[in-house]
C-alpha positions in Angstrom: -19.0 -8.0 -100.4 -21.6 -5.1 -101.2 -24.3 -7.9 -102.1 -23.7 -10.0 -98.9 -23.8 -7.2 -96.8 -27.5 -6.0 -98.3 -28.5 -9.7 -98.5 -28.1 -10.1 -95.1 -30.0 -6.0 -94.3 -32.8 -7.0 -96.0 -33.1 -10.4 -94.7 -33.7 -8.9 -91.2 -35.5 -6.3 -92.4 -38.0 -9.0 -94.2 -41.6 -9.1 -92.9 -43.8 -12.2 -92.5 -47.1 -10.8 -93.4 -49.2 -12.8 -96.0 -49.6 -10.4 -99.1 -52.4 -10.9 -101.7 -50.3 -10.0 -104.5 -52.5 -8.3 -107.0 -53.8 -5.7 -104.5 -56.2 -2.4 -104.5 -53.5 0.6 -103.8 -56.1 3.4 -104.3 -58.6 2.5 -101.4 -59.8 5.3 -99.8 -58.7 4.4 -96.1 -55.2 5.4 -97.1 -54.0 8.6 -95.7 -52.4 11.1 -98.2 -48.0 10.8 -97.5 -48.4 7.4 -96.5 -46.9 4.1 -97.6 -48.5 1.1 -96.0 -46.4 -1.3 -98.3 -46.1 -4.9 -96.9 -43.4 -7.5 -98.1 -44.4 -10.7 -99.7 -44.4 -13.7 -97.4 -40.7 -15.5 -97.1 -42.8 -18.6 -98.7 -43.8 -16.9 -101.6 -42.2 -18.9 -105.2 -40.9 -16.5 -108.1 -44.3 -18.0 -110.0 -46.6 -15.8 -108.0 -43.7 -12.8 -107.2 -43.2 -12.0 -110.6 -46.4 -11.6 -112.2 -47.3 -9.6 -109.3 -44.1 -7.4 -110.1 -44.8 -7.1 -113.6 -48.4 -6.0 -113.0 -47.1 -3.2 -110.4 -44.9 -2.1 -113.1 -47.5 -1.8 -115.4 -49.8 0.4 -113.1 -46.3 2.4 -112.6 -45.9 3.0 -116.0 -49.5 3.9 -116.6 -48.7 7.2 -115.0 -46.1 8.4 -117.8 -49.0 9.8 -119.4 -50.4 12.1 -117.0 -47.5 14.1 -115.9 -50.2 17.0 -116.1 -51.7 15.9 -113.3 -49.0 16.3 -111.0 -48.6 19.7 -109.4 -45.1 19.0 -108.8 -41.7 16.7 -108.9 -42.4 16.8 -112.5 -39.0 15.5 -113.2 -38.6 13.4 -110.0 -41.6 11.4 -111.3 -40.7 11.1 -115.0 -37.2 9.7 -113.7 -38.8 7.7 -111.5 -41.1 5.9 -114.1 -38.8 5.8 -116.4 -36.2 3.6 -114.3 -39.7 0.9 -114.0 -40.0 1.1 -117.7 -36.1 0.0 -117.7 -36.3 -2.8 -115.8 -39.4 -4.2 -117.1 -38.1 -6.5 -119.9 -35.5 -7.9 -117.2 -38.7 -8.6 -115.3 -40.3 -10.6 -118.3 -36.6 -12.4 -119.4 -37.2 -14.1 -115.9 -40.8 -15.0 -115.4 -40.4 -16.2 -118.9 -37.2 -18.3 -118.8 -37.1 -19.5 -115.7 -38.9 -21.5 -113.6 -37.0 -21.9 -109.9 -35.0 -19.1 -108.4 -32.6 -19.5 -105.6 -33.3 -17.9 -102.2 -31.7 -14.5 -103.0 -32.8 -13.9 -106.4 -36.7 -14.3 -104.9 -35.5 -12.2 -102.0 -34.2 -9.2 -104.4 -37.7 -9.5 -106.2 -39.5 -9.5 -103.1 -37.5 -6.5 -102.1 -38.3 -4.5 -105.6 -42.3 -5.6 -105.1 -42.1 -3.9 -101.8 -40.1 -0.8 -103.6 -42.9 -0.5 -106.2 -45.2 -0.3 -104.0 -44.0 2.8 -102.2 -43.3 4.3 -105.9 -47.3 3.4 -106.6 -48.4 4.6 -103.6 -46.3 8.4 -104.0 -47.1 8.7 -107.7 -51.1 8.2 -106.6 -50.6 10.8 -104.1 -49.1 13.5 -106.4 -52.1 12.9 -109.1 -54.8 12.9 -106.2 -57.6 15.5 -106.9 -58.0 17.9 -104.2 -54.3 17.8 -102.7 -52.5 19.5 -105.7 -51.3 22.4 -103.5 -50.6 20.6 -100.2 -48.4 18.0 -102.4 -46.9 21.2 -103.7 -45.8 22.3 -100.4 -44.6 18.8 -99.3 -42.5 18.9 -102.8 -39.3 18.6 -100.7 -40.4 15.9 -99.0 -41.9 14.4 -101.9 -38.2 14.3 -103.5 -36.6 13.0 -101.1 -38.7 9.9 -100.8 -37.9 9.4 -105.3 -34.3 9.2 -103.9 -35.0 6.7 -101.5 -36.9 5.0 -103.7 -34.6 4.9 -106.2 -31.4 3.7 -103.7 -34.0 1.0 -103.0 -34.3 -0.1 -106.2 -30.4 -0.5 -106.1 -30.0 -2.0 -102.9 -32.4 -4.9 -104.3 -30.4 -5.4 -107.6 -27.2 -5.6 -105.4 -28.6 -8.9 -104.4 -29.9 -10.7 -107.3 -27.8 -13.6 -108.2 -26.8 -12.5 -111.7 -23.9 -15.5 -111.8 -27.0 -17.8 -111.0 -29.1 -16.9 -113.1 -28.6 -17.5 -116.6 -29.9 -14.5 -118.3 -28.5 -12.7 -121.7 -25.8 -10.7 -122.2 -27.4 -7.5 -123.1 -29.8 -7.8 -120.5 -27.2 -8.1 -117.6 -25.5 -5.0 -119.0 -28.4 -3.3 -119.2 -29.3 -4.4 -116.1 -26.4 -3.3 -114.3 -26.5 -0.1 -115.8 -29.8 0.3 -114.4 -28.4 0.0 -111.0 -25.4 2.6 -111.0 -27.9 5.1 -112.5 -30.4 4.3 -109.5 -27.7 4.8 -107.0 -26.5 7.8 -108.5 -29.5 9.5 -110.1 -30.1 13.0 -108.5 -33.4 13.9 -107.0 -33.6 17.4 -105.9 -36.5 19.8 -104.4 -36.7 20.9 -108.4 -35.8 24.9 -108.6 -39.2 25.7 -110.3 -41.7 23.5 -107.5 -39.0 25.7 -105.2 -40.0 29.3 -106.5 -43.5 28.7 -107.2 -43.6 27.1 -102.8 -42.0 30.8 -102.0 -44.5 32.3 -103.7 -47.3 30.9 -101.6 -45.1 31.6 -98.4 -45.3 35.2 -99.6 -48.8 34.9 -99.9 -49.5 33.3 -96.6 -47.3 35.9 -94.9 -49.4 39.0 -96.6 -52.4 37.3 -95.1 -50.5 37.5 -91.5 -50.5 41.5 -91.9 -54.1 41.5 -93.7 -52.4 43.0 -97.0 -54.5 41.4 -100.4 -51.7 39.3 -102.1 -51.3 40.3 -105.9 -53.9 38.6 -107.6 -51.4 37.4 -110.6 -49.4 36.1 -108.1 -52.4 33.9 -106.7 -53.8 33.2 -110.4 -49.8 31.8 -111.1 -49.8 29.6 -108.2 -52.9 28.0 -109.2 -52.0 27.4 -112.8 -48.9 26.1 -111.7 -50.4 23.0 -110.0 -52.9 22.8 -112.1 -56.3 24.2 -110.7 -58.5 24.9 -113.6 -61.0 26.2 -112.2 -63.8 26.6 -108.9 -64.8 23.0 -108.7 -60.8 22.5 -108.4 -60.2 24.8 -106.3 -63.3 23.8 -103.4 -62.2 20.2 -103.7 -58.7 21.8 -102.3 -60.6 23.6 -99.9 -62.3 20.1 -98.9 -59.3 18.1 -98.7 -57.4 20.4 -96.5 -60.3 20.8 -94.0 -60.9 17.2 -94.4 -57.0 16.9 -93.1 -57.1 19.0 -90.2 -60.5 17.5 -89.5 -58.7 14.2 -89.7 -55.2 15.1 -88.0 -57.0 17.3 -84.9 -54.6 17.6 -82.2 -52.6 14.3 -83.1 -50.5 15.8 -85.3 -47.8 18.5 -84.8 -48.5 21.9 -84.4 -46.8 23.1 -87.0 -48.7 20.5 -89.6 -52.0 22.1 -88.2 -50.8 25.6 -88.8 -49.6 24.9 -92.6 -52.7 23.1 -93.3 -55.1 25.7 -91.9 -52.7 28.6 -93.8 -53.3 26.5 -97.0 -57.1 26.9 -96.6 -57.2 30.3 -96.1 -55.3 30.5 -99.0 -57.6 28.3 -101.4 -60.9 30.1 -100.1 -59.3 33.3 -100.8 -58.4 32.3 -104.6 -62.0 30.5 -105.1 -63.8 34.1 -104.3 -61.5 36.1 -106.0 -59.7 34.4 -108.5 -62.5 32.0 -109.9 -64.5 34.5 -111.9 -67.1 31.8 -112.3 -68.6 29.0 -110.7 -68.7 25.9 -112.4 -71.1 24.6 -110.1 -72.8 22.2 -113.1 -70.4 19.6 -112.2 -69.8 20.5 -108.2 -70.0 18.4 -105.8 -73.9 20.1 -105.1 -75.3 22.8 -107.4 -75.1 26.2 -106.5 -78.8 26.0 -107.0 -79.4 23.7 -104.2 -80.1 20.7 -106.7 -78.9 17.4 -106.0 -76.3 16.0 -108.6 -76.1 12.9 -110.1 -73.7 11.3 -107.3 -75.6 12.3 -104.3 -79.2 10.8 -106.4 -76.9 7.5 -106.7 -76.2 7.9 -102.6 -79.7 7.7 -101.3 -80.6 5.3 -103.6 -77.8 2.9 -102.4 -78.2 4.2 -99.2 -82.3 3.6 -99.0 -81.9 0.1 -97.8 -79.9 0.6 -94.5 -80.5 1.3 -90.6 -79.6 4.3 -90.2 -79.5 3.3 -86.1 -76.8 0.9 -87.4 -74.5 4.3 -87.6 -74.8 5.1 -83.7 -72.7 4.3 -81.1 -74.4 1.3 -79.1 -72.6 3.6 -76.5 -73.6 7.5 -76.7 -76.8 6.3 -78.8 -75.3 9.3 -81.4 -73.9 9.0 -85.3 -70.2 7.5 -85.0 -67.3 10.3 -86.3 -64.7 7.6 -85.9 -65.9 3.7 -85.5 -63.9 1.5 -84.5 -63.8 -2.5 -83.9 -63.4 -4.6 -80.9 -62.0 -8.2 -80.0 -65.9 -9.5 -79.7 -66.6 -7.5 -83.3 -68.5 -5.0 -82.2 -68.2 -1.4 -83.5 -68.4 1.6 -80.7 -67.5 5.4 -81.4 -63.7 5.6 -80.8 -64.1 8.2 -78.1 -67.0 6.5 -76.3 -65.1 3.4 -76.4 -61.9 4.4 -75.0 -63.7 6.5 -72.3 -65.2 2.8 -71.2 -62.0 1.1 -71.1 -60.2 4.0 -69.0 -62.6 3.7 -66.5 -61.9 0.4 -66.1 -64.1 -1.7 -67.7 -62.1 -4.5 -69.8 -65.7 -6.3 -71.3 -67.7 -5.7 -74.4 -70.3 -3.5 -73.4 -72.8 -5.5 -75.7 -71.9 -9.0 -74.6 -70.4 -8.3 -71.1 -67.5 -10.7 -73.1 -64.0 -10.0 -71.0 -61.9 -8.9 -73.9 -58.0 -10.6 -74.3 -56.8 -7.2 -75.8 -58.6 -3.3 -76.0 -57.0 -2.9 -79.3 -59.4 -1.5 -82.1 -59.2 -1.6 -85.8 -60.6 1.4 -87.4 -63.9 0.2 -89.2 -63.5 2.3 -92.6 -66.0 1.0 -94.5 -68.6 2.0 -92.2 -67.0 5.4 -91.6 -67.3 5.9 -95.2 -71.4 4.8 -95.2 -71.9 7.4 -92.5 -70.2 10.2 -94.5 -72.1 9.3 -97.4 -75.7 9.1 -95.2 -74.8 12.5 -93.9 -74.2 13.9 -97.4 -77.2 12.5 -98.6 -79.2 13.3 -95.9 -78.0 16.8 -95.0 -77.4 15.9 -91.7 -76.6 18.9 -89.8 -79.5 20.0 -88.0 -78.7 19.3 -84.1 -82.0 17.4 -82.4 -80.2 17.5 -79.1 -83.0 16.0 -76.7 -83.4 12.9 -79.5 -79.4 12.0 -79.2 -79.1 14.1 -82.9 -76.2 16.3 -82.2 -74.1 18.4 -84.9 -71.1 16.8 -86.1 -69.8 19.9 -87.6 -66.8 18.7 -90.2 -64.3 20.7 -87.7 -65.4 22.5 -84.7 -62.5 25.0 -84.9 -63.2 27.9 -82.4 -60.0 29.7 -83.3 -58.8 30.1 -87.3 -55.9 27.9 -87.0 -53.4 30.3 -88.1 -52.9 33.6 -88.5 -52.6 33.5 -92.3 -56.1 31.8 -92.1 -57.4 34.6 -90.0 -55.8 37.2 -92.0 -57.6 35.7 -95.1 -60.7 35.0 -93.8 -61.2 38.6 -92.4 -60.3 39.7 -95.7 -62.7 37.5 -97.8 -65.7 38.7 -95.1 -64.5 42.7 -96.1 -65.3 41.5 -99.6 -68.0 40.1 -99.4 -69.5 42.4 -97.7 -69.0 44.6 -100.5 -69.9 42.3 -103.0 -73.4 41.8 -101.9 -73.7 45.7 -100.6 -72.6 47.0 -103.8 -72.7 44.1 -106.8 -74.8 42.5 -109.2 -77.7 40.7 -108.5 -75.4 37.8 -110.3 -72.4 39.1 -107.9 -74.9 39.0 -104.7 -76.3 35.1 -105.5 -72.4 34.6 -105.7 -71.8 36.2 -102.6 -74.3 34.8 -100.9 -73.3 31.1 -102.1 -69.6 31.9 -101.0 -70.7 32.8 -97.4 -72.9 29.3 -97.8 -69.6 27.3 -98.1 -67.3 29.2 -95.6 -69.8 29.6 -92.9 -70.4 25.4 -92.9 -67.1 24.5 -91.6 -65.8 26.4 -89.2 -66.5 28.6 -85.4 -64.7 31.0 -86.2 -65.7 31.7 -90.0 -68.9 32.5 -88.5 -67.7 34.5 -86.2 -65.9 36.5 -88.7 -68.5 36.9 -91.1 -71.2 37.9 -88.3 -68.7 40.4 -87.2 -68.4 42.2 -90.8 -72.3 42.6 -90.6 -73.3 40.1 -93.1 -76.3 39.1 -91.1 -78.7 42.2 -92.2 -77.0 42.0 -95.5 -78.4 38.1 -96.0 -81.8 38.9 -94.1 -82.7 41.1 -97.0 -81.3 39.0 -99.8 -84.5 36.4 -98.8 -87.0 39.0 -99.8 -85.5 38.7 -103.3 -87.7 36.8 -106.1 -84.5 35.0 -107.4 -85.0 31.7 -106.3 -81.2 31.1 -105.8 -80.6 34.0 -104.4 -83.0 33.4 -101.7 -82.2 29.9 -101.6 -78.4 30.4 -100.8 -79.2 33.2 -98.1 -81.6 31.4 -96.8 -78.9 28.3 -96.3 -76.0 31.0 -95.0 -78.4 32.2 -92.3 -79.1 28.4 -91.6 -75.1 28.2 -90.8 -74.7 31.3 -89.1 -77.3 31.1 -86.8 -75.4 28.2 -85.3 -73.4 31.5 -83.5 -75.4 32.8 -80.7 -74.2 36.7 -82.0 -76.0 36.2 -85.2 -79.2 34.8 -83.8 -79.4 38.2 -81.2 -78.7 39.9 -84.7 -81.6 38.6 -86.5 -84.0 39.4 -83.8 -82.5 43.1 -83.3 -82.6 43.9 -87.4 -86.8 42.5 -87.5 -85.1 39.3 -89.1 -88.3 37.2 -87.6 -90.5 38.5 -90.2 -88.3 38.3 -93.1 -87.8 34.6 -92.2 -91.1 33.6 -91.7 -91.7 35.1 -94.5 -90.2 32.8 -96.5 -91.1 29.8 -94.6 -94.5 30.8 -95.7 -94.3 31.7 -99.1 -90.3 31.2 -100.3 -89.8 31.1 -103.6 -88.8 27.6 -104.0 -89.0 24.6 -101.1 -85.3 24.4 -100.1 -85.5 28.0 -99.0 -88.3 27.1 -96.9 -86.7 24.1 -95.3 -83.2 25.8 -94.7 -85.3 28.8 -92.8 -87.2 26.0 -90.7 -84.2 24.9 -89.3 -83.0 28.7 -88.6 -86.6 28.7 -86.4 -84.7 25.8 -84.8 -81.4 27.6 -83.5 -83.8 30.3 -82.5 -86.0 28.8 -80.8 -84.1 28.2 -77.6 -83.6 31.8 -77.0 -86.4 33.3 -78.7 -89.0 30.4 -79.3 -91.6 32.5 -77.4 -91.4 35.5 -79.9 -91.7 33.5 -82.8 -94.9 31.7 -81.6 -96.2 35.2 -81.5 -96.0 35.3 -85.1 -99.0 34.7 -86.4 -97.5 32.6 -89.4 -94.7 30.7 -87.8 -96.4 27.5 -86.6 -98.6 27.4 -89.4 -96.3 27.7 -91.9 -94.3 24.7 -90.2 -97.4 22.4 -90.3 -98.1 23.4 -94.0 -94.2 22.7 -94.7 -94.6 19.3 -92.6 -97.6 18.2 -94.6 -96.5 19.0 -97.9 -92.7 19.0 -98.4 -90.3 16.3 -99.3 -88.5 14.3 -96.9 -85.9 17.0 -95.6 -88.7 19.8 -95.1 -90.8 17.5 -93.0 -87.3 16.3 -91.2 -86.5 20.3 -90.7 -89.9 21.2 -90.0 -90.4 18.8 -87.2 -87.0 20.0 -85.4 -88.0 23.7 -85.4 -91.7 22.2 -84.4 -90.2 20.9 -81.3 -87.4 23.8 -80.5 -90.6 25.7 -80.2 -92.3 23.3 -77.8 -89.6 23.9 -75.2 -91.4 27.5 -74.3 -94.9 26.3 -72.8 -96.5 29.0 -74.6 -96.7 27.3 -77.9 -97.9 23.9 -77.0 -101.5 25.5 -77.1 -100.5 27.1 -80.9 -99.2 24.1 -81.8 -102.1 22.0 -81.2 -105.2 24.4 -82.1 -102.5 24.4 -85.4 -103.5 20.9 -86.1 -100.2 19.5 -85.8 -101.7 16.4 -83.9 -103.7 14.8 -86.3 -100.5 15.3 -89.3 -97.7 13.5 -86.5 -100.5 11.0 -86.0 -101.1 10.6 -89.7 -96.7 10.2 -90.1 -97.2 7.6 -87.4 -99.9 5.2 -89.5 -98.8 5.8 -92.9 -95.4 6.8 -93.0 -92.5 3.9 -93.8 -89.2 6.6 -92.9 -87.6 5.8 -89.5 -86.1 9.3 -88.9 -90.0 11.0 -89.5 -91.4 8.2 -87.1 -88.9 9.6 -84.2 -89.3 12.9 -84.9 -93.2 12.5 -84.7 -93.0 10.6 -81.8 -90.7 12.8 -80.1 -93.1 16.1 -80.7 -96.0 13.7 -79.6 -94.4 12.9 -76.3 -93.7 16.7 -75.4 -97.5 17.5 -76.9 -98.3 15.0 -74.2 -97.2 16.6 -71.2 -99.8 19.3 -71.4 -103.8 18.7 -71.2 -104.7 20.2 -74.4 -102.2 17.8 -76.0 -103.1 15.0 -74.3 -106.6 15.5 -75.5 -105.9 16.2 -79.2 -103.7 12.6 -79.4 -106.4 10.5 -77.3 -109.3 12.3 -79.8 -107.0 10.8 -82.4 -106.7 7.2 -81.5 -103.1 7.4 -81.2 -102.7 4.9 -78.1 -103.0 1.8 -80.2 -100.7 2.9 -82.8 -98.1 3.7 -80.4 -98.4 0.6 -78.7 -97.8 -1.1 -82.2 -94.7 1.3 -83.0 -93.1 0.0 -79.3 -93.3 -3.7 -79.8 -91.8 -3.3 -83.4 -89.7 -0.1 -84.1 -86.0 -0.6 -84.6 -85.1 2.7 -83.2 -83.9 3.2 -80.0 -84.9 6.8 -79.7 -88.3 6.1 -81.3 -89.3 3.5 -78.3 -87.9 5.8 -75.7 -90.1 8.6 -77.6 -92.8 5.6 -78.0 -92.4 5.0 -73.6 -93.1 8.7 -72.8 -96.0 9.1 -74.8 -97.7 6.2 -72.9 -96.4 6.9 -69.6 -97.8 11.0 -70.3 -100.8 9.6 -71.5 -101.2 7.1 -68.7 -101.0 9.5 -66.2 -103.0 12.4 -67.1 -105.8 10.6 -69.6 -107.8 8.9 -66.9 -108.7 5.0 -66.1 -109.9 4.4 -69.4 -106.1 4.8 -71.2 -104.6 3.0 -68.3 -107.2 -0.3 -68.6 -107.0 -0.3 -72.0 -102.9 -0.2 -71.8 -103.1 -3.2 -68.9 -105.4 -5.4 -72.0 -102.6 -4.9 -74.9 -100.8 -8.2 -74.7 -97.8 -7.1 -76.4 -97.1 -3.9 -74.0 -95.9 -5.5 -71.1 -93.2 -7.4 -72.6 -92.2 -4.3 -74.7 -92.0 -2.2 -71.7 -89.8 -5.2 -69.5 -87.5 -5.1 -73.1 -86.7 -1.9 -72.4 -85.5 -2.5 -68.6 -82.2 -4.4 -70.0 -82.3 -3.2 -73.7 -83.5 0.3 -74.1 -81.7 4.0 -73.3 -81.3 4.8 -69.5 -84.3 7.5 -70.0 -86.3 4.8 -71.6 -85.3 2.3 -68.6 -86.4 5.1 -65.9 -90.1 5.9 -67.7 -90.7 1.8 -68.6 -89.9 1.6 -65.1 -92.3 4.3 -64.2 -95.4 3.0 -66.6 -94.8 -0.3 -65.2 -95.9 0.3 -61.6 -98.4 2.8 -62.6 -99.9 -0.1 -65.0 -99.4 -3.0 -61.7 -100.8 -0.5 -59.2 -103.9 -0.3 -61.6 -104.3 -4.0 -62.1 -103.9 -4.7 -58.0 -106.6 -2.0 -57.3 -108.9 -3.2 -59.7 -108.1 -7.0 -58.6 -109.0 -6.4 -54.7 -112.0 -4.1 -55.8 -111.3 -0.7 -54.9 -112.9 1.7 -56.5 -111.0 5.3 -55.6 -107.6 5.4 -58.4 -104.3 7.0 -57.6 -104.5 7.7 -61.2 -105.5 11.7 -62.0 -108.6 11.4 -63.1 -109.7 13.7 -66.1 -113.1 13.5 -68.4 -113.8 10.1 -70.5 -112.1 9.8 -73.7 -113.3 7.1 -75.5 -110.0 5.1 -76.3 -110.3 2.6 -79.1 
């Protein structure tokens, strides 16, 4: 009666989804708790099902030897495994005895296949690096889905046709054996995983009062899961964030609250507990040197479009792509915003779409986090469609454990550099570096302890990591608009031109170019007063690697927004440097950028002069009709039209003889941004009003007319 009765459950629970058998479970779209486990098709024959099984097994069993990676359910696992192992030669006595199967033998195998999966999936999930404490604090949950796991595996040996299927003796005994101890085995929240959980509960709740937790107590917790040291512990850090990052507000509270207790918790244990930073096989080297892995990602990475990661929507890098009916990939949040308004098309093909549903377009989620990585993306070029995607944007801590333990860690730090080592001050300094890159309110905290003066006079230090990592702490703290009013109050300027002109090694000089950046809106005219600011940016433009000339260019045109500096900027020589990036330069990004400074440059006569004095009409004209930037030819359109209209007749006529402009210029009506539309628009009538005027012979131009510039 049993069997019949779970024959005909899982029969309706049965699933027609086609299933490659031999499947990838670790890909990394899979979300962490999750168990996206499909059933094999109803036409699937026991000659495919069972080697698939087997080979499930096998990758099950695979884990018996790494029990030390799991930071919890120690037992619950080994149970677990062990009751695969078990069945495994029952598995084989089929597949190699017999040929055809009836119905419910297939569907009891089918029904295991699915089982295993789940088993995979949770026994990938407890050995994941980086999520050894949050599986730690899910170790209830984590038991209780062994035991169903295991009264799965029952339920589907209920069903097999044992008086069917002629198999021995001893393996129908053993068999049934296997089931009554899968319906009966016990899996329990395991007393040890329970005491070392209450620990970190205590922990979290000392946070809550801002009372320092017993540092044995931390160093116990850690060991127990297995953290072994800094680079462990920051990959927790990094997971966590990434989860809240990932949940936002979809998730419960509650989840939110753990999640952002937990990170408090692992940054407190990686400043205090981790007496030393491992940083040789980090992620990126405390020294600011690429490793290996990130090398590997811009060289995989070199071949791509990096206008390809933008939203044909917003025009800005995708956080969460997704895919259409027509194939095209939007920006989740730009694309949802277009259908609630009402629009049911593609907004590429004007196609009317069947359906709005979107499929999440993982693999080129993944290539956008690695080109930011590799690329340091992080510098907002707000007027170019480059805005910050912090990893969270977290005004408040989260929790009040994580506020509790990020005041804390800012007290100590404080005290650290004030009062350390010149060792324990680079450490400092490289701690604030992490925790000041992820979150609002980390730098709000930090700023408020008075770490700004602190950092400003850690870059007149000769260490070059030293420097280096203040230098890239300032960098994320000036993103708060308290530290920037800091900087200028404690005579920060100086100190950080200072090291834009001479810093010790070239990363500290990029990192301060893009502090010039954040301060430039506020206090852009001050720092053109410095009598080394812009020409330390030109020098840095000229000569550094790709990321100086990238930050360089960004603080270069922050400054340009205060009409003071266009004239310091010019007699600088930047003109003839963005003119030279224009002609000789291969990178996409540094062909913008240039553009973009060119085309504020241009708005002003002394600008105007020095890019007409350096032939730079023909080469923008070339860039127009065959850049495949977006920004670039909007950046390409104002240049001309700004040139156009303040460089006399002579740049007009010799616009109205390029035969490629035109067409360039009517591409931009229908294809370009809505600014590019409005100023192609613009050029266009100025360029016709030239040619009619010049066609019925008048002489007088409508045109401001300014000195002859010979125009090549």
């Amino acid at each position: 009666m049993k069997s019949n009765q779970n024959y005909q459950m899982i029969q309706t629970q049965k699933s027609n989804t086609n299933l490659s058998m031999i499947r990838n479970t670790s890909g990394s779209g899979r979300r962490i708790l999750t168990f996206p486990a499909v059933h094999p098709c109803e036409s699937i024959g026991p000659s495919i099902l069972l080697p698939s099984l087997i080979t499930l097994c096998n990758a099950i069993s695979s884990f018996q030897h790494r029990f030390s990676c799991f930071p919890c359910n120690k037992r619950n696992a080994r149970n677990a495994i062990r009751l695969t192992l078990l069945l495994q030669p029952f598995l084989h006595e089929i597949r190699d005895c017999h040929s055809g199967l009836p119905d419910p033998a297939t569907l009891s195998l089918s029904e295991l296949h699915l089982t295993f999966q789940k088993l995979l999936f949770l026994l990938e999930d407890l050995s994941r690096e980086g999520a050894k404490l949050y599986m730690l604090m899910e170790s209830d949950r984590v038991a209780t889905q062994f035991r169903v796991i295991s009264r799965s595996v029952a339920t589907a040996l209920d069903v097999f046709p044992f008086g069917s299927v002629e198999i021995s003796k001893e393996t129908k005994e053993h068999v049934f054996l296997l089931n009554e101890q899968a319906r009966k085995a016990i899996f329990e929240f395991e007393e040890e995983d329970k005491r070392v959980v209450m620990s970190v509960v205590s922990g979290l709740t000392r946070f809550e009062n801002q009372v320092a937790p017993d540092e044995g107590d931390l160093k116990w917790v850690i060991e127990y899961i297995g953290v072994k040291g800094w680079r462990e512990c920051n990959k927790e850090v990094k997971f966590l964030e990434g989860e809240i990052g990932f949940k936002g507000f979809n998730e419960k509270r509650n989840k939110v609250i753990l999640l952002s207790s937990l990170v408090g918790f692992m940054s407190y244990c990686r400043c205090l507990v981790m007496e030393v930073v491992d940083f040789e096989e980090s992620d990126k080297k405390i020294d600011g040197r690429e490793s290996n892995v990130q090398s590997e990602m811009n060289l995989s990475l070199s071949c791509l479009n990096p206008d390809d990661f933008r939203c044909p929507i917003t025009l800005e890098l995708m956080s969460d792509p997704v895919t259409i009916e027509t194939g095209h990939t939007y920006d989740r949040s730009s694309i949802l915003k277009w259908f609630r308004s009402g629009n049911l098309t593609c907004p590429n093909t004007a196609k009317k779409l069947i359906t709005t549903e979107m499929v999440p377009n993982l693999v080129l989620r993944k290539l956008i986090q690695r080109y930011c990585f590799a690329n340091d993306i992080s510098i907002p070029f707000v007027d170019l469609g480059r805005r910050n995607r912090e990893i969270t944007r977290r005004v408040e801590p989260g929790s009040v454990a994580a506020e509790g333990a990020m005041r804390m860690l800012a007290s100590f730090l404080k005290g650290r550099i004030e009062n350390g080592s010149g060792e324990e001050m680079n450490r400092g300094a490289f701690e604030i570096r992490l925790l000041s890159k992820t979150s609002i309110f980390n730098r709000s905290c930090l700023v408020e302890a008075g770490l700004v003066p602190l950092l400003l006079k850690l870059l007149s230090s000769r260490d070059s990591l030293t420097q280096e990592n203040a230098a890239a702490a300032l960098l994320n703290l000036s993103k708060c608009a308290k530290s920037r009013s800091v900087m200028v109050e404690k005579w920060g300027l100086e100190l950080i031109v200072g090291v834009l002109k001479k810093g010790v090694k070239i990363e500290a000089r990029q990192h301060v170019a893009a502090v010039l950046f954040y301060l430039s809106a506020e206090y852009g005219n001050l720092l053109g007063k410095e009598p080394e600011a812009i020409p330390s940016l030109i020098r840095l433009v000229k000569d550094g690697p790709y990321r100086s000339k990238k930050n360089g260019l960004v603080a270069m045109f922050g400054l340009l927004k205060h009409p003071e500096n266009h004239r310091r900027v010019v007699e600088g020589g930047a003109v003839p440097l963005l003119v030279g990036i224009l002609k000789g330069s291969e990178n996409e990004d540094l062909i913008t950028d240039s553009l973009a400074v060119l085309a504020t440059l241009a708005e002003k006569r002394e600008g105007m002069f020095a890019i007409l004095h350096e032939e730079a009409l023909h080469v923008a004209v070339e860039i127009l009709s065959c850049s495949t930037s977006r920004v670039g030819r909007e950046h390409c359109v104002a240049l001309l039209l700004s040139l156009s209209l303040k460089g006399g007749e002579d740049v007009v006529a010799y616009l109205v003889k390029s035969p490629s402009l035109m067409e360039s210029l009517y591409s931009q009506l229908s294809a370009g941004t809505s600014r590019a539309s409005k100023k192609a628009s613009a050029l266009i009538r100025v360029l016709h009003d030239f040619y009619e005027r010049r066609s019925s012979g008048f002489k007088i131009s409508v045109i401001p007319q300014e000195p002859f510039i010979h125009v090549r």
